[in-house]
C-alpha positions in Angstrom: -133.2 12.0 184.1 -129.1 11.6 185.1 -127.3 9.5 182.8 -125.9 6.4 185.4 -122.6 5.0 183.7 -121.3 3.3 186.8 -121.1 -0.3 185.9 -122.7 -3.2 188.1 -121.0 -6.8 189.0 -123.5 -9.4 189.9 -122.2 -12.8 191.7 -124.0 -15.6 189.8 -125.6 -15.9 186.8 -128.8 -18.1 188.1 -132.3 -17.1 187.2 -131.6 -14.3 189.9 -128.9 -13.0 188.5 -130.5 -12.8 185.4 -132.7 -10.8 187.1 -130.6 -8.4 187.8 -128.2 -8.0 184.8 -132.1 -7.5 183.3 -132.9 -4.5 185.3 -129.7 -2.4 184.7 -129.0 -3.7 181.2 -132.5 -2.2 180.3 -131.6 1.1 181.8 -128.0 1.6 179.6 -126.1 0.4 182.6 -123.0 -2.5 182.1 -123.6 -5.2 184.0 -121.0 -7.6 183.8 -121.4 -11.2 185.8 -119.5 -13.7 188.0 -119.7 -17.2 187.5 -118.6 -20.7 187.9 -120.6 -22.4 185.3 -122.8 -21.9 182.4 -126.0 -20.4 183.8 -128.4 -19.1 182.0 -127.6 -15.5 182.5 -124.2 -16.1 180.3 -126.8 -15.7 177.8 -128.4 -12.6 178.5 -127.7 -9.8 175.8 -127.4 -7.7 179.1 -124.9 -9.3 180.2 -121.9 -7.0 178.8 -118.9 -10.1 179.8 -118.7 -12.6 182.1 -115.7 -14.2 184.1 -115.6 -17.7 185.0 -113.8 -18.5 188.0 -114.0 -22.2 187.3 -116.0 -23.7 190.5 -114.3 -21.6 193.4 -116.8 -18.6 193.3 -117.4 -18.8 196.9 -113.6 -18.6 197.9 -113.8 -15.0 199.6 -109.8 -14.4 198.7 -110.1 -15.6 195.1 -113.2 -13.3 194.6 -111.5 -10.3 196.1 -108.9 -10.4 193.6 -111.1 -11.1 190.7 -113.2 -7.7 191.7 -110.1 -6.3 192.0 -109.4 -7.0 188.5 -112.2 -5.8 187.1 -111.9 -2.8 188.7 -108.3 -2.1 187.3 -110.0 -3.3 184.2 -113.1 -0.8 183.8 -111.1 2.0 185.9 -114.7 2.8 187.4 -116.4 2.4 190.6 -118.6 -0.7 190.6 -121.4 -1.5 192.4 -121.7 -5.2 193.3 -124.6 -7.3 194.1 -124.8 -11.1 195.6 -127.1 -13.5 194.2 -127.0 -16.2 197.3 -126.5 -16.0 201.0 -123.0 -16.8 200.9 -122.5 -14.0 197.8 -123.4 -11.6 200.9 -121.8 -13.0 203.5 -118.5 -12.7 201.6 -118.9 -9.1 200.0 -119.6 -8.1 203.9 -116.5 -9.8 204.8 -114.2 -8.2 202.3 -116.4 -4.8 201.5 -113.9 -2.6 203.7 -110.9 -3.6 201.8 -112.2 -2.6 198.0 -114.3 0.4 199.2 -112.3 2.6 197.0 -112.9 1.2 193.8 -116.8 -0.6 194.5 -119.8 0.6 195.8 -121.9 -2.1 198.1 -125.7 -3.0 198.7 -124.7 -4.8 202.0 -123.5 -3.9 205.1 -121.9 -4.9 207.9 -120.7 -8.9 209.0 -122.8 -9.2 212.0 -126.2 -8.1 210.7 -125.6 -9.6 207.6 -124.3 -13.3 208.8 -127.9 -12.5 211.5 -130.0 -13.5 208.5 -127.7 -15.7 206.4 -127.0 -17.7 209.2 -130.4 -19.7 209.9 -129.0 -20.5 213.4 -128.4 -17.3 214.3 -131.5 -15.8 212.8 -133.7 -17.7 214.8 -132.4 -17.1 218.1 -132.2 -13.5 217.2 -136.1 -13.7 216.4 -136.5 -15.8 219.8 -134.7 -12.3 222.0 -137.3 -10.2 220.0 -140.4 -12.2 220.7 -141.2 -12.4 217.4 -143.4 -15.8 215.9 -141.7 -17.9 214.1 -141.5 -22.0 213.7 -140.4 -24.0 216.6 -136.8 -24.7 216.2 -134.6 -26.7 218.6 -130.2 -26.2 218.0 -128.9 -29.9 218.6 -125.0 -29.8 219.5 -124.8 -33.8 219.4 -125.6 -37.1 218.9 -127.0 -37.2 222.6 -129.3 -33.8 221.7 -130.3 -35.5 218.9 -131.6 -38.5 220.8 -133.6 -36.6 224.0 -135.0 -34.1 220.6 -136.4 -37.3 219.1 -138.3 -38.3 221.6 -140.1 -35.4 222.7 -140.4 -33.7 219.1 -143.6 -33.7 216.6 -143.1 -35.0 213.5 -142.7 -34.1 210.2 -139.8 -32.3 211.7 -138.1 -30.1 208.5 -134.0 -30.8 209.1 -133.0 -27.4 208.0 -129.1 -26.3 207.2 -127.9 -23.2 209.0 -126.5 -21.8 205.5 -128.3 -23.7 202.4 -125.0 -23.3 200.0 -122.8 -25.0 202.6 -125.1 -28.4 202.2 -125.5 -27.7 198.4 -121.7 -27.8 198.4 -121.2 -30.7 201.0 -123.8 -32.8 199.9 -124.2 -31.9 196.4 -128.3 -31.0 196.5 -130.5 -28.8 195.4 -132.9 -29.6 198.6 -133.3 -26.8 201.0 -133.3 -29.5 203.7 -134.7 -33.4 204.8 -137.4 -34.1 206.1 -137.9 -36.5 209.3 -140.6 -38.5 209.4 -139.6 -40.7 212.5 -137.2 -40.7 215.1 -135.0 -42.6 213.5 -134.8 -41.0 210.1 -134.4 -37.8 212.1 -130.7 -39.2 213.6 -129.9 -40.3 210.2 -129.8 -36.7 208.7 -128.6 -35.4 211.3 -125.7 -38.2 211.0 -125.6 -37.5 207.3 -125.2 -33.7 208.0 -122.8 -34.2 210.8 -121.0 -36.1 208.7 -120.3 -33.6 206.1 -119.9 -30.6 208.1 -123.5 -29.5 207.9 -124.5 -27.4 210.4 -128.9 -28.4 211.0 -131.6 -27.2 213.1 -134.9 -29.1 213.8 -137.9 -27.3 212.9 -141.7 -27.9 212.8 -143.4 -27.6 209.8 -146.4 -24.5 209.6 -149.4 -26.6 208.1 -151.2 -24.9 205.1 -151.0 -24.3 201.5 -149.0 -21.9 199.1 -151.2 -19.6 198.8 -151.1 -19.0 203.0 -147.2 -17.5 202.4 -146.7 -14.1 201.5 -143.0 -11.9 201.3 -142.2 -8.6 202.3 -139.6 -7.5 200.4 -137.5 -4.2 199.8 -134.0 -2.4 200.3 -132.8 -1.0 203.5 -130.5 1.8 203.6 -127.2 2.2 205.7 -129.5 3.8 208.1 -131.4 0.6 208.6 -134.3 2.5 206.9 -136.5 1.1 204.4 -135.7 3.1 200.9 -138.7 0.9 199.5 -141.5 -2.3 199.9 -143.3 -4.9 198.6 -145.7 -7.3 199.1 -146.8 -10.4 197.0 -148.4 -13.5 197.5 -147.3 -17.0 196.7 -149.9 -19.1 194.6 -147.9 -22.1 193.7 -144.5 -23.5 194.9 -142.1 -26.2 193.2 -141.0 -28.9 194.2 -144.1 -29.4 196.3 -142.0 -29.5 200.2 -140.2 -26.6 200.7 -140.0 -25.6 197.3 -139.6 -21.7 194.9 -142.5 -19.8 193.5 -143.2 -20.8 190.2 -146.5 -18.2 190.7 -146.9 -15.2 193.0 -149.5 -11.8 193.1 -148.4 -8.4 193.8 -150.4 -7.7 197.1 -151.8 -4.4 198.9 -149.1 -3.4 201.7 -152.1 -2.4 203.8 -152.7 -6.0 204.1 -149.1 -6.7 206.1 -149.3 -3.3 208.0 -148.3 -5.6 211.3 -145.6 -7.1 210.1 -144.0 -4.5 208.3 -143.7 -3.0 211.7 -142.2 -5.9 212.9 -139.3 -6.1 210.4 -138.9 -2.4 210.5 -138.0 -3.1 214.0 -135.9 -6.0 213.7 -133.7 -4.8 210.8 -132.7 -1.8 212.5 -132.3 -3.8 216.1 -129.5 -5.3 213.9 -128.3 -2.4 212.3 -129.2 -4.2 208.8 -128.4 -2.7 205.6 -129.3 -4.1 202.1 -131.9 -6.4 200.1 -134.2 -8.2 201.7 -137.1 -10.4 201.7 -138.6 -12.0 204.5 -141.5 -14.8 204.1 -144.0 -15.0 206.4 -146.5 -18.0 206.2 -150.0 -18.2 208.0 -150.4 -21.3 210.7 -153.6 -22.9 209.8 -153.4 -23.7 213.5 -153.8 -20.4 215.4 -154.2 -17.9 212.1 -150.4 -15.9 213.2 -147.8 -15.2 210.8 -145.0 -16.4 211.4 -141.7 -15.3 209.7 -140.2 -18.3 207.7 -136.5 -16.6 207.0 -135.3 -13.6 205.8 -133.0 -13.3 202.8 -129.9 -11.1 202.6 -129.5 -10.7 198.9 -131.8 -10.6 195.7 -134.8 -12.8 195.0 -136.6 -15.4 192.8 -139.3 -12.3 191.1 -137.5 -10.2 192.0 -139.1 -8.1 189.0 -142.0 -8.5 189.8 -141.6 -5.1 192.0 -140.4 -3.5 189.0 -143.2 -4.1 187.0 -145.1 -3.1 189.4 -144.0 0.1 189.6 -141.3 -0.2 192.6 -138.0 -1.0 191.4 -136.3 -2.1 194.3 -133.0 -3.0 192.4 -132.4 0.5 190.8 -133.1 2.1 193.5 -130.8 -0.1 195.9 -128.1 1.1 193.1 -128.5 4.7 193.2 -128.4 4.5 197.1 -125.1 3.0 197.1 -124.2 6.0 195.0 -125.6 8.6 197.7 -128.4 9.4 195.6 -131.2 10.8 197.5 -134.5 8.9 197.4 -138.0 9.3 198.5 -139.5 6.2 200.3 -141.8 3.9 198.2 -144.1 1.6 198.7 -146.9 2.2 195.9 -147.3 -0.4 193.3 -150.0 -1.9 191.2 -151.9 -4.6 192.4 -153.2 -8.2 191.5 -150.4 -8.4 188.2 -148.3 -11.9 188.8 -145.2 -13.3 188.0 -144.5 -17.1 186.8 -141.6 -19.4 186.7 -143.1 -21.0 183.4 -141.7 -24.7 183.5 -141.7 -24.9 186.7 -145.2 -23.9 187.4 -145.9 -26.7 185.0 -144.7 -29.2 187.2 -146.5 -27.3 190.0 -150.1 -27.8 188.4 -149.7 -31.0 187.7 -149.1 -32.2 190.9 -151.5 -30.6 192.1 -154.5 -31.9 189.6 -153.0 -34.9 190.8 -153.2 -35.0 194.5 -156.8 -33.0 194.5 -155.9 -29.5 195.3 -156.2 -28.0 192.0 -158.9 -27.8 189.6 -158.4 -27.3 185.4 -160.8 -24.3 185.9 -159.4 -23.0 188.8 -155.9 -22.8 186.9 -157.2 -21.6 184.3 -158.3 -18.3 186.0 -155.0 -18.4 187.8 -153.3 -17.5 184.5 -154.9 -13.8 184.6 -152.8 -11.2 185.5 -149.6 -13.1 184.5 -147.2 -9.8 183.2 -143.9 -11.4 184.1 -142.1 -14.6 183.7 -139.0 -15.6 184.9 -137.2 -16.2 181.6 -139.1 -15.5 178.8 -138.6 -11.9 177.8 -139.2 -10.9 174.3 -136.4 -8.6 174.2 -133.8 -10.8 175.9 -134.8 -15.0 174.6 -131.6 -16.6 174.7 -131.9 -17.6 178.6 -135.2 -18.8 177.6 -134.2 -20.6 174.9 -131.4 -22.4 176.7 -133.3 -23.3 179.7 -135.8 -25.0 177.5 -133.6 -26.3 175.5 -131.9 -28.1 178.9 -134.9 -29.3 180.1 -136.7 -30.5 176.6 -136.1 -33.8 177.2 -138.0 -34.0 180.2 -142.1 -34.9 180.3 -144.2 -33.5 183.1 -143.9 -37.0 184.7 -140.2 -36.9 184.0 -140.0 -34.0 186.0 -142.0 -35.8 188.8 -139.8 -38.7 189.0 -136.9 -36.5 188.8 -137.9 -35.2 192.3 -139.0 -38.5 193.6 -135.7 -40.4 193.2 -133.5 -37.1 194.7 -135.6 -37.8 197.5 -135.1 -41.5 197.3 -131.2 -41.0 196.4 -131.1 -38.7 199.7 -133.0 -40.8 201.9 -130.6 -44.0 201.0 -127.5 -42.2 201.6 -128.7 -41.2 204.9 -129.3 -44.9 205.8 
């Protein structure tokens, strides 16, 4: 097999980038990491250096000079991956300028702020007639007042871009949700008044386990390169939150929908990782597409293990390689966000919808977890050494008065 030597550059050292400084350090590939904190993949063996840009990450001129750097530095090409939706929408922004010096994994502006931008996304899916959550674009206060009236509630207040409100409001909540009319002019108050761009969506009815992602890398042809499917067994926080357990699932079981985004993602002229969530309504039985991400993914190894390493192949893509399609994979192993996934069984021994022996079963097939690794501990050891201090119920609570904290501020 070739000897790869060009180095990677991940933006973000989260449990995602971890992910991916994992998957190349494995292979005898640098991987070197960008990052405005501590996170836990500071820690990874893998990770051959880091540079800290000391909270301005996301500043698209400040990162251009930094890869420029590290370029001059290694006196290699480099290929660089994103580890959020504003990671991508940057490196799209800016990819035309380094293209002598760094290889890319996404493509152009437009396609690429299609999906990051949750606004745009769904009005793209309304021109293609394809199913998705009803979701109405207030422009005002006075929108927001005729919407209130006529709207079913819950009603999920959703950003347009999740790191703007992360940054503007300081949360880790992927959005509010509106139980009344009068809670749902708050947020959008609250939003407005932070420069928080929100859309109103219903919420699709049903448990976890009713959500499924299709995920894989598209070439600069819009092609798929590679796919796969899992399930989602357990989610937290319980609203809207990550998998903390999924199942590698049989691709014959999304055949429909695989056509779908084949469609879509070249309509766009889309090029890059992606992963697109589609969730059963318990209402009419259709799938209907969630969002699609533009970047790298919570299990993200998952495909890996499987058999499909979307990553590495993404990589040698970027490098012209030539690659046969793939979308074989071993079926029925899962992946588990330990800690998390705690939390996650609690609650739900608590509110009725999960038994002891049920979970107990549920643990079969687990092959991959999202920090432990025997040969790589130190993320592991640090994330539990962060959250030690916190009790199941602790971690309960913990969620319960963000939602409180949030819910007061709106006021």
């Amino acid at each position: 097999m070739r000897k790869h030597s060009d180095p990677v550059v991940v933006l973000g050292g989260s449990l995602t980038g971890l992910g991916v400084l994992r998957t190349f350090g494995r292979r005898g590939i640098d991987a070197y990491l960008v990052t405005d904190r501590k996170e836990p993949a500071v820690f990874s063996k893998y990770c051959k250096r880091s540079f800290n840009v000391s909270g301005k990450r996301f500043d698209r001129e400040i990162l251009k000079k930094l890869l420029k750097r590290i370029g001059r530095m290694l006196g290699r090409r480099i290929v660089v991956y994103p580890t959020t939706d504003l990671d991508a929408l940057n490196l799209a922004e800016i990819k035309d300028d380094l293209a002598e010096d760094f290889h890319f994994v996404v493509g152009d502006k437009a396609p690429v702020e299609t999906l990051v931008n949750k606004s745009k996304f769904y009005k793209a899916l309304d021109r293609s007639g394809i199913d998705h959550p009803m979701t109405c674009f207030p422009e005002g206060m006075k929108d927001v007042q005729r919407i209130a009236v006529d709207i079913s509630y819950p009603v999920f207040v959703r950003p347009a871009i999740t790191q703007i409100m992360s940054q503007n409001l300081r949360t880790s909540a992927k959005g509010f949700i509106a139980h009344s009319p009068k809670e749902l002019l708050q947020y959008f108050h609250l939003a407005s008044t932070h420069r928080v761009e929100v859309m109103f969506q219903e919420i699709i009815p049903g448990p976890p386990d009713n959500s499924c992602q299709l995920e894989g890398y598209y070439n600069k042809n819009s092609r798929p390169v590679a796919l796969f499917a899992r399930q989602r067994l357990r989610i937290w926080p319980p609203d809207f939150g990550n998998t903390t357990l999924c199942v590698s699932m049989p691709m014959r079981e999304l055949t429909d929908e695989k056509t779908v985004i084949n469609k879509f993602l070249h309509q766009i002229g889309y090029h890059g990782l992606m992963s697109t969530e589609f969730k059963k309504d318990s209402r009419d039985g259709r799938q209907k597409i969630l969002e699609i991400n533009a970047r790298p993914w919570w299990h993200i190894w998952l495909s890996s293990k499987c058999g499909v390493d979307i990553v590495f192949l993404s990589y040698l893509d970027a490098m012209g390689e030539k690659i046969d399609y793939k979308e074989e994979y071993e079926i029925g192993v899962k992946s588990m966000y330990f800690l998390n996934d705690l939390l996650a069984s609690v609650s739900m021994f608590r509110d009725g919808s999960l038994r002891f022996d049920e979970w107990f079963r549920s643990l079969r097939g687990v092959k991959q977890f999202a920090f432990f690794s025997s040969d790589d501990m130190s993320p592991f050891v640090m994330e539990f050494a962060d959250r030690a201090r916190l009790s199941t119920f602790q971690g309960v609570l913990h969620s319960l008065r963000e939602k409180a904290r949030f819910s007061a501020h709106s006021s």
